[in-house]
C-alpha positions in Angstrom: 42.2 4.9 -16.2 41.6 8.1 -17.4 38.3 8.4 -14.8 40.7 8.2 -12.1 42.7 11.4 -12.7 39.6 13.2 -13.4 38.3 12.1 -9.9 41.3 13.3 -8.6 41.0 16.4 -10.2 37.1 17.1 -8.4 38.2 16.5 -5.4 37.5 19.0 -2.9 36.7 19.7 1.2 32.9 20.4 1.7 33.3 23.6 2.1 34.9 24.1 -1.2 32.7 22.2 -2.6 29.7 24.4 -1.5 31.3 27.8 -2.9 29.6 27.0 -6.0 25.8 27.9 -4.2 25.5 31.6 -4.7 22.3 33.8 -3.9 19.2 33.1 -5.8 20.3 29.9 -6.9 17.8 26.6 -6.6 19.1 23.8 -4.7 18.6 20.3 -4.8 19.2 18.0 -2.3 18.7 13.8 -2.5 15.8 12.9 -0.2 15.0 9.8 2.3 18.0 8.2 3.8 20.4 9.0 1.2 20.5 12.5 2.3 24.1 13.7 1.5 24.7 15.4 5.4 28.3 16.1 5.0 27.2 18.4 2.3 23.9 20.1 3.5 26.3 20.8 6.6 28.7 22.3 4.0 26.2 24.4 2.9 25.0 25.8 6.4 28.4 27.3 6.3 27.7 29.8 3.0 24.5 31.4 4.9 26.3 34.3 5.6 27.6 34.4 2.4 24.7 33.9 0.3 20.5 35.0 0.2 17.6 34.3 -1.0 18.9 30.2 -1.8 15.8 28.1 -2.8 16.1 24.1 -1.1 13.8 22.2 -3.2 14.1 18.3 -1.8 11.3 15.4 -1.0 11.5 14.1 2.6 14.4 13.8 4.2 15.5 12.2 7.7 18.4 14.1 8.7 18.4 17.8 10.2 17.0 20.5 8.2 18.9 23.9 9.4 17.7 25.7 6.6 14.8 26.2 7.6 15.3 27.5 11.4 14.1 31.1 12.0 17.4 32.7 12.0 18.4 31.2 8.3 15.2 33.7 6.7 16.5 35.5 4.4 19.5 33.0 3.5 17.6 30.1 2.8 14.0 29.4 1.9 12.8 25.3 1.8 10.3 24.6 -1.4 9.0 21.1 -0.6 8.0 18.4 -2.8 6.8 16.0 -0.1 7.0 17.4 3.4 8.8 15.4 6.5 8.9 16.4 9.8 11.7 18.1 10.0 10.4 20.9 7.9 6.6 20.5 8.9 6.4 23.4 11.5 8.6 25.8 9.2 5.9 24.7 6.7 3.0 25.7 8.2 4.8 28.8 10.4 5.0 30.5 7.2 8.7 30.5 7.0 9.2 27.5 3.9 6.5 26.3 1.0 5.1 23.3 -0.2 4.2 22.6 -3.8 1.6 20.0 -4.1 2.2 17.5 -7.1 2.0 14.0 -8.0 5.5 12.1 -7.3 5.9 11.0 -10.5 5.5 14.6 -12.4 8.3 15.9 -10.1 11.1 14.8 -12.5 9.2 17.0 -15.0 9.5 19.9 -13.4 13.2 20.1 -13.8 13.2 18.8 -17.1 10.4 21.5 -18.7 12.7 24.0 -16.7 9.4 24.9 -14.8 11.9 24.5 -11.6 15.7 24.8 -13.1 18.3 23.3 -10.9 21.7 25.5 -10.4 22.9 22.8 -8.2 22.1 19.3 -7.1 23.9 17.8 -3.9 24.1 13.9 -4.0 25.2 10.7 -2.5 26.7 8.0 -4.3 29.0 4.8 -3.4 32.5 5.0 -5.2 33.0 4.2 -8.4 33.6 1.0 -9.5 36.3 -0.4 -12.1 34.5 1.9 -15.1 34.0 5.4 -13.3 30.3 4.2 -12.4 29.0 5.5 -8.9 25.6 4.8 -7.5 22.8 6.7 -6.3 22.5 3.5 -4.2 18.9 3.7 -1.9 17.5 6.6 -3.3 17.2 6.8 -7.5 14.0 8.6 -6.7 13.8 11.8 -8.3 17.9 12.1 -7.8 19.1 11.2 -11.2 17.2 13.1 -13.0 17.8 16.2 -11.1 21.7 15.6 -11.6 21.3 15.5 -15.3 19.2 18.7 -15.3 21.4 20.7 -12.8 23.7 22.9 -13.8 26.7 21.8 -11.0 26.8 18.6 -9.0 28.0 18.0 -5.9 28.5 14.2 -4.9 29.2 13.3 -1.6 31.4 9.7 -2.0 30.5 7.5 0.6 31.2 3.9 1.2 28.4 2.7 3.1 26.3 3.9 0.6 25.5 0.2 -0.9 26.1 -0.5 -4.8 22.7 -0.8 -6.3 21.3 -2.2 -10.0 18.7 -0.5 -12.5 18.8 2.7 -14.2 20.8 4.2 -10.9 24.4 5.2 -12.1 26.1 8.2 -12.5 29.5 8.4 -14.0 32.7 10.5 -12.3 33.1 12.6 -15.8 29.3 13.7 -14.8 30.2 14.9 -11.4 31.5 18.4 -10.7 32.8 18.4 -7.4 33.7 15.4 -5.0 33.4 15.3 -1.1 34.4 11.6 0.2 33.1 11.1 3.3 32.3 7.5 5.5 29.5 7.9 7.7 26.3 5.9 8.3 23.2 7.0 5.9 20.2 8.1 7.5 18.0 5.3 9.0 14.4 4.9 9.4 13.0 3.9 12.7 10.7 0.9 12.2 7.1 1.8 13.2 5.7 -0.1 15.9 2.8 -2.4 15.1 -0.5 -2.0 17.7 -3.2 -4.0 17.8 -5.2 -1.6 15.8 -2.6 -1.7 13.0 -2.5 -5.7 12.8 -6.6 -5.6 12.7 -6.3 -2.9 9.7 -3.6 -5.7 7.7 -5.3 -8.7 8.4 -8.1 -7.1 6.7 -6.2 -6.0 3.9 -4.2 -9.1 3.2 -7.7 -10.9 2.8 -8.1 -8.8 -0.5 -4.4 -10.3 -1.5 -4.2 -13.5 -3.6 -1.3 -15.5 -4.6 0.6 -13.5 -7.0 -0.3 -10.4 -6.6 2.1 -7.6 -7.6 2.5 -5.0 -4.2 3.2 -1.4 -3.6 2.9 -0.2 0.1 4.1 2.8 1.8 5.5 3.2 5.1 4.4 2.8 8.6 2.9 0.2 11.0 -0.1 -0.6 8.7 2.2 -1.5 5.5 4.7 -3.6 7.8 2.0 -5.6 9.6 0.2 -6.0 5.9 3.4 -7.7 5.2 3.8 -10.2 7.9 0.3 -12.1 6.8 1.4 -12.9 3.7 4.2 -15.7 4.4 1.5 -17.8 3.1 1.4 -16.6 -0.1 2.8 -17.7 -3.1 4.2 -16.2 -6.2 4.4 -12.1 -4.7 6.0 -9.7 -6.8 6.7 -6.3 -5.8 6.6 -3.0 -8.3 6.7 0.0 -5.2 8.2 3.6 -5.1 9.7 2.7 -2.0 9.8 -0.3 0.0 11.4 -1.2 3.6 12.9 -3.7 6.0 9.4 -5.7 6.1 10.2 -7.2 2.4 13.4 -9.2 3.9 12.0 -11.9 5.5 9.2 -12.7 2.4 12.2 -13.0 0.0 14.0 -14.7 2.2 11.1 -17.5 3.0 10.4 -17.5 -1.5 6.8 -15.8 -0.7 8.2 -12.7 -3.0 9.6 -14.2 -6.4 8.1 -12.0 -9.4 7.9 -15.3 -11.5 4.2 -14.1 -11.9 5.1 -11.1 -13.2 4.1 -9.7 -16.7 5.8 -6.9 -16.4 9.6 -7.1 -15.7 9.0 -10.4 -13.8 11.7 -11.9 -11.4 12.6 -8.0 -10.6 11.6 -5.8 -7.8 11.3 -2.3 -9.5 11.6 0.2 -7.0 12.5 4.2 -6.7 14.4 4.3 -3.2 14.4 2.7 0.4 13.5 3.9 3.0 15.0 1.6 5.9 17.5 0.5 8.4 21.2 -0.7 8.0 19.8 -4.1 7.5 17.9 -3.3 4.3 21.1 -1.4 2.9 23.7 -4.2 3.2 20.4 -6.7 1.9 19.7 -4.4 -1.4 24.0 -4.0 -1.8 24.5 -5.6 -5.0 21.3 -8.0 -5.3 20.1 -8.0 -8.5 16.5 -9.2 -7.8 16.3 -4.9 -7.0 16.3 -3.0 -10.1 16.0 0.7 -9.1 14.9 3.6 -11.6 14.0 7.2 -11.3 10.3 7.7 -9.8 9.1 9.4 -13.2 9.2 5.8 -14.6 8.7 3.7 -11.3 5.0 5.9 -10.7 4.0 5.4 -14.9 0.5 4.5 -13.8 1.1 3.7 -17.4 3.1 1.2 -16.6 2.1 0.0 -13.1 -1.1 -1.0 -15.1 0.7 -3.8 -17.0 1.4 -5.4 -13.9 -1.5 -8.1 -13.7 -3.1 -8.2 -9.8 -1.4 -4.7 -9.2 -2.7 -4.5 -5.2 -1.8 -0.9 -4.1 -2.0 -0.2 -0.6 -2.0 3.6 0.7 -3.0 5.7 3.7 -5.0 8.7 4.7 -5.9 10.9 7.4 -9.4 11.5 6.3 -12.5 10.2 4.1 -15.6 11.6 3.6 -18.7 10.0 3.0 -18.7 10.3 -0.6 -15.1 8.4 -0.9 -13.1 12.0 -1.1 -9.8 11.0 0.2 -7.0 13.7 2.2 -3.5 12.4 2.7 -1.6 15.5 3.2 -2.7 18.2 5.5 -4.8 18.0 8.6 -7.6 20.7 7.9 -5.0 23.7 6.8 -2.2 22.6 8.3 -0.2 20.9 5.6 1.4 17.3 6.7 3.0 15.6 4.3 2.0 15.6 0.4 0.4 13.9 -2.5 3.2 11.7 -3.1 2.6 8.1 -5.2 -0.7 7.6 -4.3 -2.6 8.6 -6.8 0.0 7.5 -9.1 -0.3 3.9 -7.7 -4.4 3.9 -7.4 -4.5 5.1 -11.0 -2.3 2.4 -12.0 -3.9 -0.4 -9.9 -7.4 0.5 -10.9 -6.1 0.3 -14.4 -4.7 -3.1 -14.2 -6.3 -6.7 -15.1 -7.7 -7.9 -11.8 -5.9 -4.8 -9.5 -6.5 -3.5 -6.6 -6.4 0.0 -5.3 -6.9 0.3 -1.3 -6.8 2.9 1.1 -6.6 1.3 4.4 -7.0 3.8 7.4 -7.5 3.3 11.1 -11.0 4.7 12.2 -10.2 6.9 14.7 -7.6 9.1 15.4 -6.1 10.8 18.7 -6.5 8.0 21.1 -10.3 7.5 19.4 -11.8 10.5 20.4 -12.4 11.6 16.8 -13.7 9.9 13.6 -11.0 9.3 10.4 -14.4 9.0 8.4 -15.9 12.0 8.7 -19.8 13.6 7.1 -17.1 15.9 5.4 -13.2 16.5 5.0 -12.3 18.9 7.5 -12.0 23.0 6.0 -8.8 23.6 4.2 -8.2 19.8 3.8 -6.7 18.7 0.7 -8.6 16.1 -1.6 -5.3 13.7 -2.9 -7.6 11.2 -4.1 -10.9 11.9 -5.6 -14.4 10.0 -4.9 -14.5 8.9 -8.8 -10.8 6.8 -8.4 -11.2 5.6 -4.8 -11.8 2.1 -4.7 -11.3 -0.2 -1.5 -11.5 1.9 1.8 -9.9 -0.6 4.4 -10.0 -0.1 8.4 -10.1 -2.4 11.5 -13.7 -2.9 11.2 -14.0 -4.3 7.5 -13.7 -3.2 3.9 -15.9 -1.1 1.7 -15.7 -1.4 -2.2 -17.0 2.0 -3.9 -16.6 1.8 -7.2 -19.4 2.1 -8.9 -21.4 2.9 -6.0 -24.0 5.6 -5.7 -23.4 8.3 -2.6 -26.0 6.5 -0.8 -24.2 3.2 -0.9 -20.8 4.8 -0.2 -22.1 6.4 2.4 -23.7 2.9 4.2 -20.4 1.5 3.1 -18.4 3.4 5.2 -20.3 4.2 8.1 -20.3 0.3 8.7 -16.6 0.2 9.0 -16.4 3.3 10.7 -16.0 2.9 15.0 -19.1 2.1 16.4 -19.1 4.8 18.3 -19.3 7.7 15.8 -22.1 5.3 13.8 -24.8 7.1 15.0 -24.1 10.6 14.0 -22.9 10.0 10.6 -26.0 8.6 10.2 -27.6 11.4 11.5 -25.4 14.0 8.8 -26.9 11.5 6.3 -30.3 12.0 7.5 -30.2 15.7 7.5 -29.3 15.8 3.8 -31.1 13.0 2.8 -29.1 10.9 1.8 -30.0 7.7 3.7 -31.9 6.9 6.7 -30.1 4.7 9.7 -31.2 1.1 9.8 -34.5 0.5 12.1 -32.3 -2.1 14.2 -30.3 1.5 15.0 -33.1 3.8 15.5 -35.2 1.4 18.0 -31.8 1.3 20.1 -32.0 5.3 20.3 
């Protein structure tokens, strides 16, 4: 097979590999667990050699030496979507973060807005026809290797063999690095009381059939574990996790419903443990594609019952939502939110929730706030904000005037901050707090 000699030929150590990064070059690197470590290790190694090297990536769960004090100068991070492991570089002035919706990422690269000299990847091996897969993360990866300039692929064989729109070919690879090591893992989040009061409130607004998108954390894995009741699920995500295994397993997720690529769950990456690897590793009922096309709130709409489920840090009284910074300190990022409540608000009989827990910091301050702190980012704006979910209830907004949003969410806000968001409200006149409330004072 002619492949075969070719991936002979692009064969290389990492460090040979990595000669091809040379000062003010951009680099990609493939976020989430399938971050290729061999080769951002690799490319630690040309800091002496190289400066002013832009790392433009998405979150990423592995170490991030780039960004440590003494790599100024050689490397600078540009982030898409900010993880921890870059947060305090972030906001310490030493990386950046570009704020934009997940799915207009791709076009960045495409428009040549952000070129890409190099992209560093992970992929299984190939298979019989030169074919190697981007496996758990499509994301924004194969679109950045067809736009960059040089691609490094680091070969791995755990990385699991997965369907859709998620293959690159050997002839499309410029350098190889095999390597067998375990691919990053995300720790599942553990579920508190709080969290399971937030989900069972949220999974009353799910009916059989629904089509779901949820993020990551305790409230999306607890949503999932009221629904083995349910019939008929489908599931149209940019990312989805471990909590998904035991609903397919028990036939509560099917896609039989499904208008829009039914008996499929479309998805952009995973973000997971070993277990949700080896379960996506050659099942066909995943079909992966790049996150320009999984976030289409163009074509999230045409799923019927779209329900998409997303967190905050913060909502005002008018419905102004901030997901990614705490006041001026930058957090995380816009990601597929908006993408998702766009295309749920959109869709014949959809649902677009932001589910929050009240409080924050052990409940001594209010997640719905008289307004978002200063510097706070709004991600989702009061005119697409729909259901605002926490452990005390649901509010619907749409529609609503500031007066009712306002009463909406003060009644599903803690108790215990009721009072004074009334008495913002009263100051600005907006609304007056019930009598009930005022003969208690």
């Amino acid at each position: 097979m002619s492949w075969e000699i070719e991936y002979k030929k692009k064969l290389r150590t990492p460090d040979e590999a990595l000669r091809c990064v040379q000062s003010g070059m951009r680099v990609y690197i493939q976020p989430g667990c399938a971050e290729p470590e061999t080769l951002v290790e690799a490319l630690m190694q040309r800091a002496p050699h190289v400066e002013d090297v832009e790392i433009v990536h998405l979150l990423t769960f592995g170490v991030a030496p780039y960004v440590a004090p003494e790599m100024t100068g050689h490397f600078r991070h540009n982030a898409v979507f900010i993880g921890a492991n870059v947060r305090d570089a972030i906001n310490d002035g030493r990386a950046d973060y570009t704020p934009i919706y997940l799915s207009e990422i791709e076009g960045l690269f495409e428009s040549g807005a952000m070129p890409l000299d190099v992209a560093l990847v992970q992929v299984s091996p190939p298979d019989a026809h030169g074919f190697c897969s981007f496996g758990v993360g499509v994301d924004t990866t194969l679109t950045a290797a067809k736009q960059a300039r040089y691609v490094v692929a680091q070969v791995n064989d755990q990385m699991p063999r997965t369907y859709g729109d998620s293959f690159i070919h050997v002839n499309d690879i410029d350098a190889v690095v095999e390597a067998s090591r375990p691919l990053c893992e995300m720790k599942k989040a553990e579920i508190s009381d709080m969290h399971t009061a937030i989900a069972r409130n949220v999974a009353g607004l799910i009916d059989d059939g629904s089509v779901l998108q949820t993020g990551i954390g305790g409230i999306p894995d607890a949503v999932l574990s009221f629904l083995m009741d349910r019939k008929d699920l489908g599931v149209h995500s940019e990312l989805v996790s471990d909590g998904v295994i035991p609903l397919i397993e028990a036939g509560v997720i099917t896609g039989t419903r499904k208008n829009f690529k039914p008996r499929k769950i479309i998805v952009g990456f995973i973000l997971g443990t070993r277990k949700m690897f080896e379960f996506v590793d050659n099942n066909p009922i995943f079909e992966f594609h790049p996150t320009a096309y999984v976030n289409d709130p163009g074509l999230i709409a045409r799923n019927d019952n779209m329900v998409a489920i997303n967190s905050a840090l913060q909502v005002d009284l008018t419905g102004q939502v901030c997901s990614d910074s705490i006041g001026n300190q930058f957090y995380s990022g816009i990601g597929g939110q908006v993408d998702f409540l766009r295309g749920a608000s959109r869709s014949k009989g959809g649902k677009a929730i932001i589910a929050i827990s009240s409080t924050a910091k052990n409940g001594t301050i209010s997640r719905i706030v008289p307004m978002l702190s200063p510097g706070a980012g709004v991600v989702t704006s009061r005119g697409l904000v729909r259901y605002v979910v926490t452990e005390f209830g649901v509010a619907y907004l749409h529609g609503k005037s500031i007066r009712e949003r306002a009463r909406a969410l003060i009644d599903i806000s803690h108790p215990k901050f009721r009072e004074e968001l009334y008495t913002y409200c009263e100051q600005i006149k907006w609304l007056q707090r019930p009598q009930s409330m005022s003969a208690s004072r």
